[in-house]
C-alpha positions as CSV (number, residue, x, y, z in Angstrom):
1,X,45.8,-43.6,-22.7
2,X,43.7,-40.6,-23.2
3,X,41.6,-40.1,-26.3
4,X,42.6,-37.0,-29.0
5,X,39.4,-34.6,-28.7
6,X,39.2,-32.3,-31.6
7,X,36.5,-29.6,-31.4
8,X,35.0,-27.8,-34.1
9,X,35.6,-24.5,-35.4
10,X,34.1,-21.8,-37.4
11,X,34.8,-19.1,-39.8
12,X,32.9,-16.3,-40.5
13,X,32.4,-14.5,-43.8
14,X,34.2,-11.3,-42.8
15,X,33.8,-7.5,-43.3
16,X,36.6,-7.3,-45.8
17,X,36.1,-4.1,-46.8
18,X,34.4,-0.6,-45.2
19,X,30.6,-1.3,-44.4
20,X,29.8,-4.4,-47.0
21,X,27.0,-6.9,-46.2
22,X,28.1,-9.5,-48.3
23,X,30.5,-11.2,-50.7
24,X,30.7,-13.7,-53.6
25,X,32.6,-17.0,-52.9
26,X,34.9,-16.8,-56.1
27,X,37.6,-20.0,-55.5
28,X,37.8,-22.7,-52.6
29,X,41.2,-23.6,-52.3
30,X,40.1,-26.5,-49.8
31,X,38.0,-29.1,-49.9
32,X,36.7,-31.4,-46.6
33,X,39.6,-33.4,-45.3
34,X,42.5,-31.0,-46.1
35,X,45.0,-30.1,-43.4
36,X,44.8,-26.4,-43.2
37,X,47.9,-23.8,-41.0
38,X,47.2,-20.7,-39.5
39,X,47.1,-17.9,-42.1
40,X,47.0,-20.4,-44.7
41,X,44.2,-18.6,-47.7
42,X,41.4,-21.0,-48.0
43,X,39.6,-19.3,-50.4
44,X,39.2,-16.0,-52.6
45,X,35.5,-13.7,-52.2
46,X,34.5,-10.7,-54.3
47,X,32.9,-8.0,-52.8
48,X,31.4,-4.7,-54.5
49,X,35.3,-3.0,-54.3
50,X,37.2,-6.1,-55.2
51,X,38.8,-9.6,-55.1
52,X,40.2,-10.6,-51.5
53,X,42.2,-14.0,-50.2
54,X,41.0,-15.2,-47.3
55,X,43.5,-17.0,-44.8
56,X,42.3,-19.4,-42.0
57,X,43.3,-18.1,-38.2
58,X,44.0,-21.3,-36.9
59,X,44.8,-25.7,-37.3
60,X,43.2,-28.3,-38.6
61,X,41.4,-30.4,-40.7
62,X,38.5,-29.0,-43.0
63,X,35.3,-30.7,-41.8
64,X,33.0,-28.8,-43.9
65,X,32.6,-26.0,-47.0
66,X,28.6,-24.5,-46.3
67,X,28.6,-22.9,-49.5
68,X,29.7,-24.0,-53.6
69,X,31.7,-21.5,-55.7
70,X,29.5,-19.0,-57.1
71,X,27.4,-17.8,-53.7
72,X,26.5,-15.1,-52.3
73,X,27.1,-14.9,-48.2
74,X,26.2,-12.2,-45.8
75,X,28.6,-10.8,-43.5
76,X,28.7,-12.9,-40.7
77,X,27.6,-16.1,-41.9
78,X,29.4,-19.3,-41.4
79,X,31.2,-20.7,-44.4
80,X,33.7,-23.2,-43.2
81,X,34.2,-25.2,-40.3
82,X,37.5,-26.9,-39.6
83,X,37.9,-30.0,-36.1
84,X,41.2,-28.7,-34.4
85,X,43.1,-31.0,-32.0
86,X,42.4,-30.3,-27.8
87,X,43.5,-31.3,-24.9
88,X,42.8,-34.6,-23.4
89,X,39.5,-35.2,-21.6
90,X,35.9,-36.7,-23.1
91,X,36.9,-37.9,-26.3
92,X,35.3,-37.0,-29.5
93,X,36.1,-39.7,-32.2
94,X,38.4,-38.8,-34.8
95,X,36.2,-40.4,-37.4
96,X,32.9,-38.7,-35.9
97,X,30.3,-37.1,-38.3
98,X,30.2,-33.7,-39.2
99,X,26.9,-33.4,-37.6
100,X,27.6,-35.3,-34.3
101,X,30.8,-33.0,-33.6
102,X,29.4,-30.2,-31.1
103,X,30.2,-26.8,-33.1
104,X,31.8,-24.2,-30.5
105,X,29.9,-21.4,-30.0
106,X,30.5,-17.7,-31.1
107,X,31.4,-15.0,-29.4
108,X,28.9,-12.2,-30.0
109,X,31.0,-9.4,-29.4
110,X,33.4,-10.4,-31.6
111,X,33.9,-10.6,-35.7
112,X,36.2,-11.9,-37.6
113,X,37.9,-8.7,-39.7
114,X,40.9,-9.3,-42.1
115,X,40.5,-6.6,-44.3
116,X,38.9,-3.2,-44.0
117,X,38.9,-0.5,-41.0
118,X,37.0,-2.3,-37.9
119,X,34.2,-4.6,-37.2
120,X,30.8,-3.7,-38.4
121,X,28.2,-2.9,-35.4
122,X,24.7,-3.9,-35.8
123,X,23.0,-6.4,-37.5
124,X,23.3,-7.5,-41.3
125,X,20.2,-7.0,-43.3
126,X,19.1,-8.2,-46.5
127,X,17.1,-7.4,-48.7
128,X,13.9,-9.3,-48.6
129,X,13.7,-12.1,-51.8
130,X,11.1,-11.5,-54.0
131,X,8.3,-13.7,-55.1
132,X,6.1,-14.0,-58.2
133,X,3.0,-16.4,-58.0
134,X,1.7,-17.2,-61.5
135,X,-2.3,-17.7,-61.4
136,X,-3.2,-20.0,-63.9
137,X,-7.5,-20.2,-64.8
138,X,-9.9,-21.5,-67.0
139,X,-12.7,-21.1,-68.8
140,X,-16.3,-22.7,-67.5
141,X,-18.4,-24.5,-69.3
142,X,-21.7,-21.9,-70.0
143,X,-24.0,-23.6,-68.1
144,X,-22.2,-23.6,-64.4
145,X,-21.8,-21.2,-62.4
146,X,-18.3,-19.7,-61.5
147,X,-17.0,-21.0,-58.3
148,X,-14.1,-19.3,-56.6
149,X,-10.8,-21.6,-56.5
150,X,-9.9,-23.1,-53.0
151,X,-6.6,-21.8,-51.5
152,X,-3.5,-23.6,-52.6
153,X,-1.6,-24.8,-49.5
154,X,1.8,-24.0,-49.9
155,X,4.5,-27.0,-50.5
156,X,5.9,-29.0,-47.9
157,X,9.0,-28.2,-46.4
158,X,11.4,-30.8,-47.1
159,X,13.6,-31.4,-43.9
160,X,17.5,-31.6,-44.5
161,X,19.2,-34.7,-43.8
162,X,20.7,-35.6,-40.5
163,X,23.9,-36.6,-42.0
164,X,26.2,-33.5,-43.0
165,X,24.8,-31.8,-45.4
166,X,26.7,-32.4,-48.9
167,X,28.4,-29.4,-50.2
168,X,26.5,-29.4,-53.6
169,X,23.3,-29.0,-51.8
170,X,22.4,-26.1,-49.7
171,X,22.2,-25.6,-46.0
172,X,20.2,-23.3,-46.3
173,X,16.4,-23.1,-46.7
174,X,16.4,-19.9,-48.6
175,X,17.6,-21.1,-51.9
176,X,16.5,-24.1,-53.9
177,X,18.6,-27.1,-53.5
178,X,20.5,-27.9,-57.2
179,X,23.7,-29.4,-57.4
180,X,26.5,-26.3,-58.5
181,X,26.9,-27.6,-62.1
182,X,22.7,-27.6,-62.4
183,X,23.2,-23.6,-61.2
184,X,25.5,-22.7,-63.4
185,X,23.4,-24.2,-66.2
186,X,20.6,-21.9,-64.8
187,X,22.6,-19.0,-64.7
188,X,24.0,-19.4,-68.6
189,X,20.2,-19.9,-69.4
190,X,18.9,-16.8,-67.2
191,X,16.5,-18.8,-65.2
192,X,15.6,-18.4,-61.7
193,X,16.0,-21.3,-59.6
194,X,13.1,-20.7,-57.5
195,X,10.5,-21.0,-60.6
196,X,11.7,-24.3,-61.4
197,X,9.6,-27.3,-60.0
198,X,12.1,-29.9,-59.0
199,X,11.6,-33.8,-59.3
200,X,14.4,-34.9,-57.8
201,X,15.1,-36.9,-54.9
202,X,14.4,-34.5,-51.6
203,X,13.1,-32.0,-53.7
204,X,16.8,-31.2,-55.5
205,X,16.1,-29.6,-59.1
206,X,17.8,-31.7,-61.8
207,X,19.7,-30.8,-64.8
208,X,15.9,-32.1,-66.8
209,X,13.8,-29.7,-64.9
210,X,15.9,-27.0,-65.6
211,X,15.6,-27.4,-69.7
212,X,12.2,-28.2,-69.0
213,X,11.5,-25.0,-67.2
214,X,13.3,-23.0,-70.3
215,X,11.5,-24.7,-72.8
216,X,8.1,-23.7,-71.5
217,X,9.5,-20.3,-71.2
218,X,10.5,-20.1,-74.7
219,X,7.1,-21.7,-75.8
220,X,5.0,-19.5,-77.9
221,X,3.3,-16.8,-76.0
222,X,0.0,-17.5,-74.6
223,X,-3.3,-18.2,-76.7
224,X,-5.4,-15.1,-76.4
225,X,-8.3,-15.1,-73.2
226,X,-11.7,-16.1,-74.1
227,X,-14.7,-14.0,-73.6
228,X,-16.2,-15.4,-70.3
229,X,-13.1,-16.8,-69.0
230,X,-13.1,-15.9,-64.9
231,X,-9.7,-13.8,-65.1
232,X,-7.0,-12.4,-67.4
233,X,-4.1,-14.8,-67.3
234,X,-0.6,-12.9,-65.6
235,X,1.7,-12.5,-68.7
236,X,4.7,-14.7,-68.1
237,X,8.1,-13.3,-69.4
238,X,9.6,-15.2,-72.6
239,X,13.4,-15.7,-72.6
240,X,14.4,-15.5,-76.9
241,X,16.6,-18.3,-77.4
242,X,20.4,-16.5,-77.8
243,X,19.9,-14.5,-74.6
244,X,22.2,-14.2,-71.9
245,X,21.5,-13.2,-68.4
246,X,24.1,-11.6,-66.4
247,X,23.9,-10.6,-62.8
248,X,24.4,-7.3,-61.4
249,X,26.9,-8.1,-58.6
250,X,30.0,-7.4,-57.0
251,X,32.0,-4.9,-58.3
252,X,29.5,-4.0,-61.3
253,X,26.7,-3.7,-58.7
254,X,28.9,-1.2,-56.7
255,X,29.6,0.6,-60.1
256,X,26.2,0.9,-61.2
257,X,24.4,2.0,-57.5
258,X,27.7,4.5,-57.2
259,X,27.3,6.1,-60.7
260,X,23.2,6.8,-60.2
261,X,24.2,7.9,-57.0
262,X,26.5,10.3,-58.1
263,X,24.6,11.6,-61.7
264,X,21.2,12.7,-59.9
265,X,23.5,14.0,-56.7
266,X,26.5,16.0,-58.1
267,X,25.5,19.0,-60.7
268,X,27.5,18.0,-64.2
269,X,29.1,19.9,-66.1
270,X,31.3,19.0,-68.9
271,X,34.1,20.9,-71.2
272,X,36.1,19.7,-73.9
273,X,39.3,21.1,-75.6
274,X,40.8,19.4,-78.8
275,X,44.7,19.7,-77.8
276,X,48.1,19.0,-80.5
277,X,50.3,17.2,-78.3
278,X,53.1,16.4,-81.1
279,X,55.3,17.5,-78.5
280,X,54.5,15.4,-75.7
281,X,54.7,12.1,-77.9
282,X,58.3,13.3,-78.8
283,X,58.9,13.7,-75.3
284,X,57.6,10.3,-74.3
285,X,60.0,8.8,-77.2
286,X,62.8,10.7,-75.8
287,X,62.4,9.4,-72.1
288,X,61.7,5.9,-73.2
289,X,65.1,5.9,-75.1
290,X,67.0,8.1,-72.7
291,X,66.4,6.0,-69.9
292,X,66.2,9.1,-67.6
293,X,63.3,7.8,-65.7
294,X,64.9,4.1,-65.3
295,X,65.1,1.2,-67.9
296,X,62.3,-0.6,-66.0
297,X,60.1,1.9,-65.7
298,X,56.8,2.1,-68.0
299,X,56.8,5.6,-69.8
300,X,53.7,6.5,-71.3
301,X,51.4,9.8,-73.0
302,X,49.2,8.0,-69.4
303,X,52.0,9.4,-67.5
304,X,52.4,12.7,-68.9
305,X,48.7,13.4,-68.4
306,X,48.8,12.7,-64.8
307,X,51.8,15.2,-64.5
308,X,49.9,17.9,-66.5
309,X,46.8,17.4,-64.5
310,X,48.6,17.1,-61.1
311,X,50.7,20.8,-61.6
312,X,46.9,22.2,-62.8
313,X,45.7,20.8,-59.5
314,X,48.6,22.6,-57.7
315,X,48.1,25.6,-59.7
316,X,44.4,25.7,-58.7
317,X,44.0,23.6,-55.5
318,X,40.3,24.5,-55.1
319,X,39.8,21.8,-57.6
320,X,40.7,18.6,-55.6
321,X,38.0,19.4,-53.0
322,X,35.2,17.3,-51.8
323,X,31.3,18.7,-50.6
324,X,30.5,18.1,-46.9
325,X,26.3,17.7,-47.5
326,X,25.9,17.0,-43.6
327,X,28.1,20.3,-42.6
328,X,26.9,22.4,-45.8
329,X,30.9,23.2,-46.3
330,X,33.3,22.5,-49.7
331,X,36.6,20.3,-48.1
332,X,39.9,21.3,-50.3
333,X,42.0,18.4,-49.5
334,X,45.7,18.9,-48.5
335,X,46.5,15.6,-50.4
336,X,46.0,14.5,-53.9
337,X,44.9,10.8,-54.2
338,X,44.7,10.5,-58.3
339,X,42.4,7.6,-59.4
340,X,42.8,5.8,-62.5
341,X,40.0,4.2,-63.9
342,X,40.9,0.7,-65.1
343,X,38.7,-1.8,-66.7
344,X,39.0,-5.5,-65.5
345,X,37.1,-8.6,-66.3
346,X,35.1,-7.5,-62.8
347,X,34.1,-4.8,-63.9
348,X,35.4,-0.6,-63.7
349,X,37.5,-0.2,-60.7
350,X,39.0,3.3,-60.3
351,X,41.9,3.0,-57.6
352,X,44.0,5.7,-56.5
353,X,48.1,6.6,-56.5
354,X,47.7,8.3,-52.5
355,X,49.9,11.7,-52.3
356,X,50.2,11.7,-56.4
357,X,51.0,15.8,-55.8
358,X,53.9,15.1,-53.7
359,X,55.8,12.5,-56.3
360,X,58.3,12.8,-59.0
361,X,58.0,11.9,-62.5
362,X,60.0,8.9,-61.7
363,X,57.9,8.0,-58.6
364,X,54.5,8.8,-60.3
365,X,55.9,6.6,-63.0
366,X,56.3,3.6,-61.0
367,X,53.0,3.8,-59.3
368,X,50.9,4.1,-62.4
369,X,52.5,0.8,-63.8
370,X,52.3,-0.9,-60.4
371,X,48.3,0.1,-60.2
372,X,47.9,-0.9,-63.6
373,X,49.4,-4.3,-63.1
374,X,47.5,-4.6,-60.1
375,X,44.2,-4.1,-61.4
376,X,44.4,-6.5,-64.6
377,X,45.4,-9.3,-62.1
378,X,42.3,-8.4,-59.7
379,X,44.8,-7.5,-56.9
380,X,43.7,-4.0,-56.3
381,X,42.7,-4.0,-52.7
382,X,40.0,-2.2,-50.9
383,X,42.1,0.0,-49.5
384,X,43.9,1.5,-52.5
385,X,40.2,2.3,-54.1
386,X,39.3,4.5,-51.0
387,X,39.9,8.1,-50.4
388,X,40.3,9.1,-54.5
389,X,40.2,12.7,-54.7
390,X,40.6,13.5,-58.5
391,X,40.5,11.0,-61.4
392,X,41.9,10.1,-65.2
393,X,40.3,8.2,-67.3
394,X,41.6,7.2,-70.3
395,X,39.2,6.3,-73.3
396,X,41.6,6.5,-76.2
397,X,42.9,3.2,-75.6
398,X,39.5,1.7,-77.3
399,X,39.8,4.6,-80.1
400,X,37.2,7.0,-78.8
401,X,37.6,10.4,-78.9
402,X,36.4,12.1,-76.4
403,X,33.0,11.5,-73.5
404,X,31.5,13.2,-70.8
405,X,32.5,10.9,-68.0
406,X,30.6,10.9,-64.4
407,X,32.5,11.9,-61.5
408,X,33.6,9.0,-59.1
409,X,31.6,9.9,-56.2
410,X,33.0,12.0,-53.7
411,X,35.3,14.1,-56.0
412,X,34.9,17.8,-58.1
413,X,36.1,16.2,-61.3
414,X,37.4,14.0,-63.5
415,X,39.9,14.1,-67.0
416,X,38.9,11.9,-69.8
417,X,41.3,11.4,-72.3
418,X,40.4,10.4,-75.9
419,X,42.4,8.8,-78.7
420,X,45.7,10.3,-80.5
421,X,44.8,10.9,-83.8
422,X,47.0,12.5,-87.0
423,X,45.2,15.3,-88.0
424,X,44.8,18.4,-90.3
425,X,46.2,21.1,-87.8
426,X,47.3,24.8,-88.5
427,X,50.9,25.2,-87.4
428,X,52.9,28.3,-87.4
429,X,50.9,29.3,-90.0
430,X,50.5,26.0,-92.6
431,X,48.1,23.5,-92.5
432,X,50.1,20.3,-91.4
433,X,49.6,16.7,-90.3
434,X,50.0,16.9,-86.0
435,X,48.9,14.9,-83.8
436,X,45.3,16.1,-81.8
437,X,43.4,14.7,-78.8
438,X,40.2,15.8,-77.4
439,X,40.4,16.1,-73.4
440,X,36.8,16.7,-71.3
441,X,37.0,17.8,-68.1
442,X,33.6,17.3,-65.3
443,X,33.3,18.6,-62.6
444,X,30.5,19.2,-59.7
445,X,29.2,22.8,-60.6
446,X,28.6,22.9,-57.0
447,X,32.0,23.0,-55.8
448,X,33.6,24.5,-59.0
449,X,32.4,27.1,-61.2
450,X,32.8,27.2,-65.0
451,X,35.9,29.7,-64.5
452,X,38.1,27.4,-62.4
453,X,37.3,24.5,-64.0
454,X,38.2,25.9,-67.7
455,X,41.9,27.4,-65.8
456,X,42.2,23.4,-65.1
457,X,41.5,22.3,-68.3
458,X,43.3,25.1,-70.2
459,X,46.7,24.6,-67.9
460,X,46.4,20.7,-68.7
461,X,46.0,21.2,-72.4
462,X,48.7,24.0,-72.0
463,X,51.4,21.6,-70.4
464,X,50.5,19.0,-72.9
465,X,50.9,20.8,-75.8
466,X,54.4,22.3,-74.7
467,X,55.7,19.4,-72.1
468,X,58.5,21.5,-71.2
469,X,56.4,23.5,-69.2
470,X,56.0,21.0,-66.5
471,X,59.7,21.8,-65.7
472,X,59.0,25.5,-65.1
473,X,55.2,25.3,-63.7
474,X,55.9,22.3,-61.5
């Protein structure tokens, strides 16, 4: 009777999103020895634009995770392997090592894409880690001379272990080997792995050498140098005990290199209008007990803001335009794609409703609560966060007023919206209590000049102020 052979297969990290280099492993949802289907999601990964599942494109059994919860991969690098049943011929023992099981080899033309608009061409590069090397000297005694210190040879490299390589240790010989529960007590304390000395077996840094390592970091700074000493000593950084550490990654790295980006690229400019929109929350409480727009849809001041700014956009077009910097030319898109900027626990996303222009209250209605949703469960796919063309955000919901908010790269401007407030307001002739928010438009003074963008602003505050015009104007 012939033998089962099982050969061993291997999945990629993927391009799941529009020229990334790498993701974050957020959640396995395997471990080795699970029976995995095709399309079954084995795992979720964050990338700079958001949270993806990944599914498995074939059968099996998982032979081997490469990387703990918490990494960082490239594009392209291997992060599970899984033995799938063959044909009959030279048998491979079912009960085989990881390591003794000949891996199949890739195809080089060809990448795994699941996500995202094509397959990457090129390399992945990475930015090269780097290194700080601490000189420690010493003061000698007055009567001998000064003799220069012999090189230090650099530390052995300690070989990995033929077996498979346990997934708390990594394959790698980039990064230090720590067990995941050691890193995360590194990352709560801020320390970098690769300053710790380790004393553990095969060189793995233990839970001890990380406290030992931030205890000599928060040790009182340095005694002072004495005269005659050979060298200054390099000032080593002091962690204060109460600090946390957080790394700049994922989305909040996208949202960071995208913001710079676009404050030293796009000319700012910012105006504000306070606006009494008494009306439009009457109107809002009249459509959520009406039920014009449908009992289960979400009705909102959100909503009516989107509708004013969407008929000023139709009433000035030249607004939801984009600047071509290779072809020197100003693109007026034929489409408005309205991002909303919505915080999550990830960080500021800012997808987009695509065609918002072309929707009815209703419609626009029951996109805005289906992107909000979205977002605060870290749904929101790559996808809906491309191609924005004009974008609310809405700052009043943490009680601010009013801000000068930086335009999502790519577009001519942006809407903040401060809080509602009961104020002193002069109508028809009285001072009375009505209720006021401050609106502040930017926009990229290349594209749009101060007088269309203070028609956009003064048609949004317009609709607002008397709702019933987006009847008549829309």
């Amino acid at each position: 009777m012939a033998t089962e052979v099982r050969s061993l297969r291997e999945f990629k990290m993927p391009d799941v999103g529009e020229g990334l280099t790498e993701a974050e492993i957020l959640t396995w949802y395997v471990k080795p020895g699970d029976t995995v289907t095709d399309g079954q999601v084995f795992c979720e990964v964050e990338t700079a634009k958001a949270a993806v599942e990944l599914p498995i494109p074939f059968d099996g059994v998982v032979e081997r995770l490469f990387f703990p919860a918490g990494a960082t991969v490239d594009v392209g690098t291997v992060i599970i392997s899984v033995a799938v049943a063959g044909e009959a011929g030279a048998a491979v023992p079912a009960a085989a090592p990881v390591a003794a099981a000949p891996a199949v080899p890739a195809e080089p033309e060809r990448r795994e894409v699941l996500v995202g608009y094509g397959p990457r061409t090129g390399a992945t590069q990475r930015r090269a880690r780097r290194t700080t090397t601490t000189t420690v000297t010493a003061t000698p005694a007055p009567a001998a001379p000064v003799v220069p210190a012999a090189p230090v040879a650099p530390a052995p490299v300690v070989p990995a272990p033929s077996a498979a390589p346990v997934l708390d240790e990594q394959p790698t010989g980039e990064r230090p080997l720590a067990k995941p529960p050691v890193r995360k007590l590194a990352k709560d304390l801020g320390i970098d792995l690769r300053a710790v000395v380790p004393t553990g077996r095969d060189g793995v840094i233990t839970r001890e050498d990380v406290h030992a390592h931030a205890s000599a970091l928060a040790a009182p700074a340095v005694a002072p140098v004495e005269a005659g000493s050979v060298e200054a000593a390099v000032p080593v950084p002091v962690t204060v005990a109460g600090d946390v550490r957080v790394p700049i990654k994922g989305v909040r790295k996208a949202t960071a290199q995208a913001m710079v980006a676009s404050a030293f690229t796009a000319p700012h400019v910012t105006e504000f209008v306070q606006v009494d929109v008494t009306r439009t929350m009457k109107f809002v409480r009249r459509l959520k007990e009406s039920g014009e727009l449908g009992r289960d849809v979400r009705i909102s001041p959100l909503l009516l803001v989107a509708k004013a700014l969407l008929t000023a956009v139709k009433r000035h077009p030249e607004i939801n335009a984009q600047w071509d910097e290779a072809a020197q030319e100003i693109v007026i898109k034929g489409q408005v794609n309205l991002g909303i900027a919505a915080a999550t626990p990830r960080g500021l996303i800012v997808p987009n409703i695509k065609d918002a222009g072309g929707k009815t209250l209703t419609g626009l209605a029951v996109s805005l609560g289906e992107l909000i949703d979205t977002a605060r469960q870290g749904k929101t796919s790559p996808g809906d966060m491309q191609g924005g063309t004009i974008t609310i955000t809405n700052v009043g919901v943490f009680g601010v007023d009013t801000g000068t908010p930086i335009l999502n790269p790519g577009e001519a401007a942006i809407l903040a919206v401060g809080t509602i407030r009961d104020m002193p307001w002069v109508h028809k002739g009285k001072v009375v209590p009505r209720q006021v928010t401050t609106l502040a438009l930017s926009f990229d003074h290349r594209l749009v000049d101060g007088e269309l963008g203070s028609k956009v602003l003064a048609d949004v505050a317009a609709l607002l102020e008397r709702p019933k015009r987006l009847i008549t104007w829309g």
